[in-house]
Every structure is written in structure tokens, then in C-alpha cells.
TORSE-100042 format. One record per residue (C-alpha): x, y, z; residue in one letter. Coordinates in pm, whole numbers, padded with zeros to 5 digits, always signed. Layout:
% residues N
XYZA...
***
This chain:
% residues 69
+08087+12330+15762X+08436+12333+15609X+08535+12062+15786X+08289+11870+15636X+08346+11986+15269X+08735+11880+15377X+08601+11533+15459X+08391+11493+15157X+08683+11572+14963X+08917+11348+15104X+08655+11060+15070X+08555+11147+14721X+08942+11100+14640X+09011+10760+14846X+08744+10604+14669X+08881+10716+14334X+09224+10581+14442X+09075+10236+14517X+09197+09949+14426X+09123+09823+14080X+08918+09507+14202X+08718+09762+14434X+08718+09495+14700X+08817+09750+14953X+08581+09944+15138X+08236+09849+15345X+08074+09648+15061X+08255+09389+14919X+08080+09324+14608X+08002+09675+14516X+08289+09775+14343X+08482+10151+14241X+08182+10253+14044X+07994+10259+14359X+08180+10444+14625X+08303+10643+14404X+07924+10739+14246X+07827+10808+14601X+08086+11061+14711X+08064+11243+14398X+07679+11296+14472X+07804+11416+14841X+08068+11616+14676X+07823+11803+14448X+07535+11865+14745X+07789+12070+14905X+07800+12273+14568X+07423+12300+14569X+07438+12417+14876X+07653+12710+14880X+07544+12807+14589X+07209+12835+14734X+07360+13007+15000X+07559+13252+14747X+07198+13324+14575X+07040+13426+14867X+07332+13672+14958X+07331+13775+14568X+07662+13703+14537X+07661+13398+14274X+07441+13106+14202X+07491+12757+14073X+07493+12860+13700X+07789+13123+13765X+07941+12790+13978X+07890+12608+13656X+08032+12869+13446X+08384+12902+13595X+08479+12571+13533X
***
């Protein structure tokens, strides 16, 4: 599973270091907003997620995630 939380990651940042026409990438006409919308949603399933799996081992949950920012 780390390595996909690593890949996630990277993705999340190249689409935030697009271009500023956003013409890069699978979908020509989507633009920045898009990929960029899209990986942050990936990014914060894998938060979900181990959070989920933190609250069933009762060592944190997504509110004590939430509160260490």
C-alpha cells in the first residue's frame, strides 16, 4: 500500500506543477482544475482510509488526522 500512497503523491504534485494552459495531460480541454481536483480526491481516500484503519486498531481516527494539521 505505500507504494501506492507514494504514487498518489507524486501524481497529486505533477498535476499541480502543470503547465498554466493545462494542455498537458490525457484530456486536452480539461484543464489544471481538473487533474488536479481528481488527485486531491485520490490523495484524501488514502487518508480516509487509514484512518479507518487507525480507528479500528484504536489508535487515531480521522478527526485526530484533522486535528494535527
Amino acid at each position: 500500500m505505500k507504494r501506492y500512497w507514494i504514487l498518489t503523491l507524486l501524481m497529486t504534485l505533477a498535476s499541480a506543477s502543470m503547465g498554466q494552459d493545462g494542455t498537458t495531460g490525457l484530456c486536452q480541454g480539461c484543464g489544471l482544475g481538473f487533474y488536479l481536483l481528481m488527485e486531491l480526491g485520490d490523495l484524501l481516500l488514502h487518508v480516509v482510509f487509514y484512518s479507518k484503519l487507525g480507528d479500528e486498531e484504536g489508535a487515531f481516527d480521522f478527526a485526530d488526522v484533522a486535528n494535527a494539521l
